[in-house]
KOLKELUM-378330 format. One record per residue: x, y, z of N, C-alpha, C in turn; residue number from 1; residue in one letter. Coordinates in pm, whole numbers, plus 50000, padded with zeros to 5 digits. Each point is the difference from the previous one (the first is absolute). Example, Ala and Ser with C-alpha at 12.3 -4.5 7.8 and 13.67 -1.06 7.14 Angstrom:
REM KOLKELUM-378330
((51319,49431,50780),(49911,50119,50000),(50090,50120,50000),1,"a")
((49965,50105,49928),(50082,50119,50006),(49923,50109,50073),2,"s")
***
This chain:
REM KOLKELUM-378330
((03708,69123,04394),(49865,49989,50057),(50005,49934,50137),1,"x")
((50060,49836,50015),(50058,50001,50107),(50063,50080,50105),2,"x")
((50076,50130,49999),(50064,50050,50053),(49892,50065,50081),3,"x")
((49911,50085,49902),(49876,50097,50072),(49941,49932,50068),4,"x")
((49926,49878,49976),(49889,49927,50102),(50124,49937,50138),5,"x")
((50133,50031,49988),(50080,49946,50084),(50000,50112,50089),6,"x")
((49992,50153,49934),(50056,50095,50073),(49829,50072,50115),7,"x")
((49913,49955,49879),(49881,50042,50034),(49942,49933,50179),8,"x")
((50041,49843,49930),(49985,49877,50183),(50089,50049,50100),9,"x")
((50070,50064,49913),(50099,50029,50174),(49945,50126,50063),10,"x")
((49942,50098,49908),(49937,50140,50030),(49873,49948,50109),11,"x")
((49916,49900,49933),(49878,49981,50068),(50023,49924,50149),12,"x")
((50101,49920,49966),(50079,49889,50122),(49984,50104,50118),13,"x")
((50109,50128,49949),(50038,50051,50120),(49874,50115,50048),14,"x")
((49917,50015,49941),(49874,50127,50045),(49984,49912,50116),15,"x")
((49971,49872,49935),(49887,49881,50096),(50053,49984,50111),16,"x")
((50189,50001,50024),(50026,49958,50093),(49988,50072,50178),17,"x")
((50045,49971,50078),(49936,50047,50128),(50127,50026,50034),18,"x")
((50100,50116,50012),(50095,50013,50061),(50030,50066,50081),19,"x")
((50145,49914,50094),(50008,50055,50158),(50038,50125,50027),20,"x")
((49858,50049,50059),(50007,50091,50013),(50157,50086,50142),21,"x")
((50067,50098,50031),(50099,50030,50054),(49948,49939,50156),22,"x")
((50099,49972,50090),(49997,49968,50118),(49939,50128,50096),23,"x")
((49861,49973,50077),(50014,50113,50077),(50053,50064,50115),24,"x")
((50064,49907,50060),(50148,50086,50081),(50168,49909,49964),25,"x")
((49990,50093,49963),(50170,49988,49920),(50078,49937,50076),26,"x")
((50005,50006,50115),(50071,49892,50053),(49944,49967,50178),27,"x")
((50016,49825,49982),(49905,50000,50101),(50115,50003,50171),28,"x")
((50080,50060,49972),(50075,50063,50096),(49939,50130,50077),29,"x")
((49949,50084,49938),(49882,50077,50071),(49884,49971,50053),30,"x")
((49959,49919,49875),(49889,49883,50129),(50061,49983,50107),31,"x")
((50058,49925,49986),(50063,49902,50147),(50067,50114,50098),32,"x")
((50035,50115,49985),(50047,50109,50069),(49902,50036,50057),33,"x")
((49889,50045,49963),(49904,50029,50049),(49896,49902,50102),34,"x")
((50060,49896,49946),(49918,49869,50101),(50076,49967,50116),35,"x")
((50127,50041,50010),(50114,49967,50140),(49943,50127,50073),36,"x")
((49965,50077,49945),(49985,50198,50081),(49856,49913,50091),37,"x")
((49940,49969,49889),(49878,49985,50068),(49936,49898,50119),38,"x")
((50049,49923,49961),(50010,49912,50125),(50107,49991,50073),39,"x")
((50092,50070,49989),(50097,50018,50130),(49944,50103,50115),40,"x")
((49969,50061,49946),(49924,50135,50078),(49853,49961,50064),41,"x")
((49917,49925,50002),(49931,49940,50073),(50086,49927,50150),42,"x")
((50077,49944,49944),(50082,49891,50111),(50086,50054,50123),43,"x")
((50036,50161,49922),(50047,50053,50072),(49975,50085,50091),44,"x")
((49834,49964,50014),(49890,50107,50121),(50100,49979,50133),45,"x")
((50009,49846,49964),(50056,49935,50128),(50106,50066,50078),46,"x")
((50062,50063,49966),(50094,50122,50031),(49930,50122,50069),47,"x")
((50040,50005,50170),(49949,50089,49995),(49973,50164,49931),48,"x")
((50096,50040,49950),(50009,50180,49904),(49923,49932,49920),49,"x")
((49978,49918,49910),(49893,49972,49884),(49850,49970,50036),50,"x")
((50023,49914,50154),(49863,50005,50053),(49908,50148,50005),51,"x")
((50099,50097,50057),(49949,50129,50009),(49956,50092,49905),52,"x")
((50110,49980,49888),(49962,50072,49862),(49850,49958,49964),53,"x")
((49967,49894,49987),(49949,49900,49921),(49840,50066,50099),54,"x")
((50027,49966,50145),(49869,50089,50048),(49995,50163,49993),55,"x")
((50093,50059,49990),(50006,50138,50034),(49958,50068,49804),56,"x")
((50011,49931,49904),(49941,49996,49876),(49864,50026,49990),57,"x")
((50002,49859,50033),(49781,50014,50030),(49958,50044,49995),58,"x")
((50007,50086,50188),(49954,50078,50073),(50006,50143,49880),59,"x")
((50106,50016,49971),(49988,50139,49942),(49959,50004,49836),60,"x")
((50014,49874,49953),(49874,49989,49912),(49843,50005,49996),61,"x")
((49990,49956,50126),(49882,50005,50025),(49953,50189,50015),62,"x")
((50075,50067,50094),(49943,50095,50027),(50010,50066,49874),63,"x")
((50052,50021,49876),(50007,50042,49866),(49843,50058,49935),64,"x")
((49986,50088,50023),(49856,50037,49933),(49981,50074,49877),65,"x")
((49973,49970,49868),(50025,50079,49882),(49840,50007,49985),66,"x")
((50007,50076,49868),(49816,50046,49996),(50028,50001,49848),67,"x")
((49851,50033,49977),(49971,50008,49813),(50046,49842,49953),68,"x")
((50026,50023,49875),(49996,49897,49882),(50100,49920,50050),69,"x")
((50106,50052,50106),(50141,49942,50018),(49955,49856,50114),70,"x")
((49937,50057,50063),(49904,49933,50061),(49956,49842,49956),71,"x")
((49867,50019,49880),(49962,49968,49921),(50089,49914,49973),72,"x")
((50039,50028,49946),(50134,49884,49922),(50044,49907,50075),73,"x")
((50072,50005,50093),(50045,49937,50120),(49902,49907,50040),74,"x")
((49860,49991,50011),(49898,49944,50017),(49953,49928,49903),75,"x")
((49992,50056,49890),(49990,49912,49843),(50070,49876,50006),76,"x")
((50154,50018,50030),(50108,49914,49976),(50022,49896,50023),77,"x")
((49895,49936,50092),(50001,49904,50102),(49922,49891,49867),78,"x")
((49925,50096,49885),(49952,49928,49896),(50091,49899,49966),79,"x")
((50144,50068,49993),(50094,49914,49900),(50087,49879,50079),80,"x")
((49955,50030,50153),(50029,49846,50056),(49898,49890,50062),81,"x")
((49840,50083,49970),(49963,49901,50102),(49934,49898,49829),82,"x")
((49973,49914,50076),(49947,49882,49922),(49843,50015,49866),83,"x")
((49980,50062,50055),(49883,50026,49907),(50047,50099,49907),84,"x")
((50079,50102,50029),(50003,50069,49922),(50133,49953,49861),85,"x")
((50075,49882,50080),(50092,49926,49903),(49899,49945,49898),86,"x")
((49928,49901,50030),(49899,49971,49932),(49974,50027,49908),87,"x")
((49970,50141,50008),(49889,50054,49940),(50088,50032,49878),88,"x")
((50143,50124,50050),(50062,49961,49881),(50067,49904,49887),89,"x")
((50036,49878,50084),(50011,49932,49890),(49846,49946,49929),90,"x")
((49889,49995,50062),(49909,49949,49865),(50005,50082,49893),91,"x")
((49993,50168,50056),(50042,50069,49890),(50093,49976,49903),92,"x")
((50098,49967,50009),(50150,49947,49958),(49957,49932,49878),93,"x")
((49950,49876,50068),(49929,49884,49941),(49961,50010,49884),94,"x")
((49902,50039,50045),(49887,50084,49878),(50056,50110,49904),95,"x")
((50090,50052,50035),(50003,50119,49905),(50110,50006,49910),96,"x")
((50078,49898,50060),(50157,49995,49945),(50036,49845,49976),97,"x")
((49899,49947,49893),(49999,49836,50006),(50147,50000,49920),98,"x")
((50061,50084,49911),(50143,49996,49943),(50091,49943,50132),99,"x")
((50012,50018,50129),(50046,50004,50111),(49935,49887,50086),100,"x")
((49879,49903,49968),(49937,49938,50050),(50117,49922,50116),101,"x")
((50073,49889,49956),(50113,49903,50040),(50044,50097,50125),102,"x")
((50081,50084,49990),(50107,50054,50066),(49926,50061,50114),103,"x")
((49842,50056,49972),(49916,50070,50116),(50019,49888,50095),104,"x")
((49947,49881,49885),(49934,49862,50130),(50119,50005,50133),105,"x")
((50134,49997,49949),(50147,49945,50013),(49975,50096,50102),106,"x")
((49985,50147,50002),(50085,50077,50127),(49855,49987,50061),107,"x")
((49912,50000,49974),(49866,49995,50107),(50010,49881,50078),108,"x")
((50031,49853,49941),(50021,49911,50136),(50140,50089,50062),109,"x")
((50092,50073,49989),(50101,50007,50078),(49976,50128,50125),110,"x")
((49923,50061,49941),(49943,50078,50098),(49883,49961,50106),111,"x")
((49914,49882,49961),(49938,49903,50078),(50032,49904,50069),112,"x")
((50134,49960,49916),(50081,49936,50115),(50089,50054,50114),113,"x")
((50060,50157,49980),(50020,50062,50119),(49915,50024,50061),114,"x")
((49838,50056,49977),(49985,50044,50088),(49921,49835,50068),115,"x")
((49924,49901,49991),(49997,49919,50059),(50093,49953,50127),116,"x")
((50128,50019,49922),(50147,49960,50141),(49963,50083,50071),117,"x")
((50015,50130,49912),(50010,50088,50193),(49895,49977,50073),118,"x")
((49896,50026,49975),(49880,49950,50102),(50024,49872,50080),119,"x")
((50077,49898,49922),(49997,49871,50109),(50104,50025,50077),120,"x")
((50085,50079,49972),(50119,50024,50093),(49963,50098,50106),121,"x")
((49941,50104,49997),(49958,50058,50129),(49886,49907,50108),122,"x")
((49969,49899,49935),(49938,49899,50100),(50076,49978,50089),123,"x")
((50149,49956,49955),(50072,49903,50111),(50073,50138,50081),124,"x")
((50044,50130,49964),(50041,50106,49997),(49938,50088,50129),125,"x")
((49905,49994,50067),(49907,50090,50045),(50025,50126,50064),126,"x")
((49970,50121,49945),(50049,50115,50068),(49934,50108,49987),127,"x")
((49976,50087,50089),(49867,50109,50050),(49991,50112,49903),128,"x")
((49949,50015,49903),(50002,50108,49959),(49999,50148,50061),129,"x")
((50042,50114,49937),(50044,50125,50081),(49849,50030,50062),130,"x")
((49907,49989,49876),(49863,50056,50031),(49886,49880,50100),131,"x")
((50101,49913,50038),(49931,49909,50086),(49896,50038,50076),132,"x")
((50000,50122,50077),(49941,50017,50126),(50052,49961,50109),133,"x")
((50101,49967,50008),(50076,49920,50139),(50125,50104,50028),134,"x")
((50013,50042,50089),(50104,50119,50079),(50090,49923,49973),135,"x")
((50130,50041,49921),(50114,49995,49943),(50109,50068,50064),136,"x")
((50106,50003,50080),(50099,50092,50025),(50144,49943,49966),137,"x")
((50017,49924,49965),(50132,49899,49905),(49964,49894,49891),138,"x")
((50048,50025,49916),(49964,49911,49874),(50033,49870,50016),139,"x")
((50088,49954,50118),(50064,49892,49992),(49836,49933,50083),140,"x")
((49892,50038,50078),(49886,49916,50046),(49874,49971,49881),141,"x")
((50087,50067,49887),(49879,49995,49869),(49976,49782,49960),142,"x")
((50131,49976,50010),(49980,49883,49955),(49957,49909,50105),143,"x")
((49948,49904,49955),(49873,49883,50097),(50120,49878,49961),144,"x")
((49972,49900,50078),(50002,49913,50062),(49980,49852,49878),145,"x")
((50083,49984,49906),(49974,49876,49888),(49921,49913,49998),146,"x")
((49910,49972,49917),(49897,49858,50048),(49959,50007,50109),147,"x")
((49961,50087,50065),(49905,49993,50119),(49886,50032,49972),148,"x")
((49973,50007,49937),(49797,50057,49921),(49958,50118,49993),149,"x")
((50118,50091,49969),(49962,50123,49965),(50066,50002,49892),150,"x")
((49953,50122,49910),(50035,50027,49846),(49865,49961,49953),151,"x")
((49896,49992,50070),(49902,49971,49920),(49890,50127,49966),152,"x")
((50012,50129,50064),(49970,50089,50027),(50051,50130,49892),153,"x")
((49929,50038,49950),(50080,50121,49906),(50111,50086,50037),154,"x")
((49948,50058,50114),(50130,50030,50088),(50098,49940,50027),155,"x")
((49990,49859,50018),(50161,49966,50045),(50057,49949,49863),156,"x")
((49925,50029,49877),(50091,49964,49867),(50077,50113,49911),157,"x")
((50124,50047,50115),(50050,50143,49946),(50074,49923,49881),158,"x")
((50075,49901,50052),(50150,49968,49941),(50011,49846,49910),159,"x")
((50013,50017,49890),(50092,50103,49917),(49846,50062,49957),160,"x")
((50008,50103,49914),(49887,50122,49926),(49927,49868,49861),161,"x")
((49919,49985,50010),(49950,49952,49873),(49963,50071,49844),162,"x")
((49979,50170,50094),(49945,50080,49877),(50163,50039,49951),163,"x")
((50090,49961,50104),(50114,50084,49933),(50053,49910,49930),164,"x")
((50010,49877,50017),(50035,49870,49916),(49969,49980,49846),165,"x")
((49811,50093,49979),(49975,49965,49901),(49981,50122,49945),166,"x")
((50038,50113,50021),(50054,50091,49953),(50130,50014,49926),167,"x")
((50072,49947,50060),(50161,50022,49915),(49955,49884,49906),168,"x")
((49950,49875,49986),(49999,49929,49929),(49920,50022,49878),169,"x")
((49903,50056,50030),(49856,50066,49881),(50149,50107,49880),170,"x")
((50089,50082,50116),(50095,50100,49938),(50067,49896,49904),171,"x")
((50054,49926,50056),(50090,49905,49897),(49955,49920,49935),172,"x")
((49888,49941,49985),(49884,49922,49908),(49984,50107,49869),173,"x")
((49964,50129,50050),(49979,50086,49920),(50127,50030,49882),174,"x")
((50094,50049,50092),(50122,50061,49936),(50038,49882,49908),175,"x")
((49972,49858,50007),(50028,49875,49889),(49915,50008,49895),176,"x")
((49870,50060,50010),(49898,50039,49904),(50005,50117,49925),177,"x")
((50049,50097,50090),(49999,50154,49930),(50122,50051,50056),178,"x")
((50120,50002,49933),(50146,50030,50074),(50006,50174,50004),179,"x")
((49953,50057,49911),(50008,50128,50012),(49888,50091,50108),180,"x")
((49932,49899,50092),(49921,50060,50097),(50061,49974,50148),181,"x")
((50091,49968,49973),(50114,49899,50064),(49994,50104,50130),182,"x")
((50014,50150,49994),(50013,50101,50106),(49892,50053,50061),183,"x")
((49881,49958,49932),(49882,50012,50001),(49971,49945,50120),184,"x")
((49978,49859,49989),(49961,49876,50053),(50065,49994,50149),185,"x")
((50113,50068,50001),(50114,49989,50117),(49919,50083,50089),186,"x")
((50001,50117,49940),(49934,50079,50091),(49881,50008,50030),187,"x")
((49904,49947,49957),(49869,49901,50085),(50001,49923,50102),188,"x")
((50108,49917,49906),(50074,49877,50146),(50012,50128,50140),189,"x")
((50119,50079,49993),(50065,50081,50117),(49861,50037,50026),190,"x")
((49859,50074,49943),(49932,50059,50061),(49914,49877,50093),191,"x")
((49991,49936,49950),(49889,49866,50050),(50061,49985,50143),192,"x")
((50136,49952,49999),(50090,49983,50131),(50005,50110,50081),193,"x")
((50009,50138,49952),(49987,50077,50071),(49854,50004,50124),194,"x")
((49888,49987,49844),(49895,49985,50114),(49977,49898,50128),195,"x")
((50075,49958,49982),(49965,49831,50126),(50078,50071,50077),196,"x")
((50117,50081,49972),(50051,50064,50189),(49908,50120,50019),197,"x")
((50007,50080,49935),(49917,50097,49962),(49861,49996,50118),198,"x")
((49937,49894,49940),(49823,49964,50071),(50082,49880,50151),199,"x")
((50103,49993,49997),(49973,49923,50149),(49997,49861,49980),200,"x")
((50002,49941,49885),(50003,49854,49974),(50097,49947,49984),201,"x")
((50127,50021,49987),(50133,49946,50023),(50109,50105,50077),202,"x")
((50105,49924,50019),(50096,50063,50033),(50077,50012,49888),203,"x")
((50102,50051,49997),(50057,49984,49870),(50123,49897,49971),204,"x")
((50018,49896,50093),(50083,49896,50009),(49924,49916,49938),205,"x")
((49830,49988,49981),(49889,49934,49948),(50004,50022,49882),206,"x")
((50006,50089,49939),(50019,50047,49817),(50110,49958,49962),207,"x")
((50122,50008,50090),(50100,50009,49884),(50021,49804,50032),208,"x")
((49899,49920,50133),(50044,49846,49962),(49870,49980,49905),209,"x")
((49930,50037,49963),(49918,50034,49916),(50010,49999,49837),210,"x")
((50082,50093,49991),(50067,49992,49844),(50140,49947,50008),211,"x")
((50102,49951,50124),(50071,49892,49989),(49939,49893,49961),212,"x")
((49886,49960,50004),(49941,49856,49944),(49933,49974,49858),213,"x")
((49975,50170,49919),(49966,50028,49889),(50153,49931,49947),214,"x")
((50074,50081,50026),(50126,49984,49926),(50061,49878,50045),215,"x")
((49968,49914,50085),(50055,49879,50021),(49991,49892,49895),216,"x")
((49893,50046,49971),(49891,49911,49901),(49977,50063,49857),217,"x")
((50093,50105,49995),(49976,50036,49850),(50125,49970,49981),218,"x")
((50120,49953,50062),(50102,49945,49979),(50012,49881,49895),219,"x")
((49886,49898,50099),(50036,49850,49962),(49834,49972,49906),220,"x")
((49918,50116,49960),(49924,49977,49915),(50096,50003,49839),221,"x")
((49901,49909,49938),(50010,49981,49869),(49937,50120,49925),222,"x")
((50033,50109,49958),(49907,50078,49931),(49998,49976,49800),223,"x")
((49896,50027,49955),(49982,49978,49896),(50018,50090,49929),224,"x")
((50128,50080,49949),(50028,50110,49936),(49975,49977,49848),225,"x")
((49959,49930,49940),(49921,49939,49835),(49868,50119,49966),226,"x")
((50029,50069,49989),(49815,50078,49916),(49945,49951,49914),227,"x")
((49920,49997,49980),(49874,49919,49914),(49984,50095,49895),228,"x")
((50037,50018,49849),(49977,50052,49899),(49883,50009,49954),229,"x")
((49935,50067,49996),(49837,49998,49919),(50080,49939,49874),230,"x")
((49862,49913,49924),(50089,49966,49892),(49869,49979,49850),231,"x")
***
């Protein structure tokens, strides 16, 4: 009789328990691969051939004209980095997936805490966006002048991308919540970033220091890989 109520506590023990769930990137050597790509390649505008790429991109992003739904989309996308529309999904989150309550909270400050940085970092940063309005003929006159009192202007806050910051991060917040949307999520991210060269609001040295700072910071975050068992 002992034995059953022994075998029975361990049956109920383990329903109840909350276990760790698999790591969502297998090794954080791809993280970090992906975080040297990304902020090396910002640094290296400084070069002139990268200066040029880096404007000669833009430009021909910009002139890119698609139509219909393809369109559409591209324009949608900007949902999944700008701030309100983060928001919005995690209250959903919140609310709908209280099994998941803990772990939402966990990647929603981490995606609030990237995108907060980047915004304070293009303060000290200041640099002209493509769609400035200001006659451009070398990328190297895009950047202003440090602490001199500009960057306060929408225009001169190209660098780093904020929507692209909190785009890759919303992707990887996600992919810790739902691993099998994992390709999903990526490619929202790529479309979101796309749109900011796309519409004229970054260069693309701006996106990729952009989601170098997602991944800087999803490095040395603590994530809460524990799921919450309905019980």
């Amino acid at each position: 009789m002992n034995l059953i109520n022994s075998e029975s506590k361990s049956k109920t023990s383990a329903l109840n328990s909350t276990p760790d769930l698999p790591p969502t990137f297998s090794s954080r050597r791809i993280l970090i691969s992906f975080l040297v790509v990304s902020i090396a390649i910002p640094f290296a505008v400084t070069v002139p051939a990268f200066q040029r790429a880096d404007f000669q991109i833009s430009a021909w992003a910009r002139q890119q004209k698609f139509s219909g739904d393809f369109e559409k989309a591209i324009q949608l996308s900007e949902v999944f980095a700008h701030g309100s529309g983060v928001i919005a999904i995690f209250l959903i989150l919140l609310w709908t997936d209280i099994n998941n309550f803990r772990r939402t909270w966990n990647v929603a400050t981490y995606v609030l805490v990237v995108g907060v940085f980047a915004n304070v970092a293009k303060r000290f940063l200041p640099r002209l966006r493509p769609n400035s309005g200001v006659e451009i003929t070398d990328i190297e006159f895009t950047w202003l002048p440090v602490l001199s009192g500009v960057g306060r202007r929408s225009a001169e806050l190209s660098f780093p991308s904020g929507h692209s910051a909190t785009a890759v991060a919303l992707a990887i917040a996600l992919t810790i919540l739902y691993p099998r949307g994992k390709w999903l999520f990526t490619i929202l991210a790529c479309l979101a970033i796309w749109q900011r060269v796309y519409s004229g609001a970054h260069y693309p040295s701006d996106c990729l220091a952009g989601a170098g700072i997602a991944l800087a910071i999803a490095c040395l975050w603590r994530f809460n890989t524990v799921q919450t068992l309905e019980r």
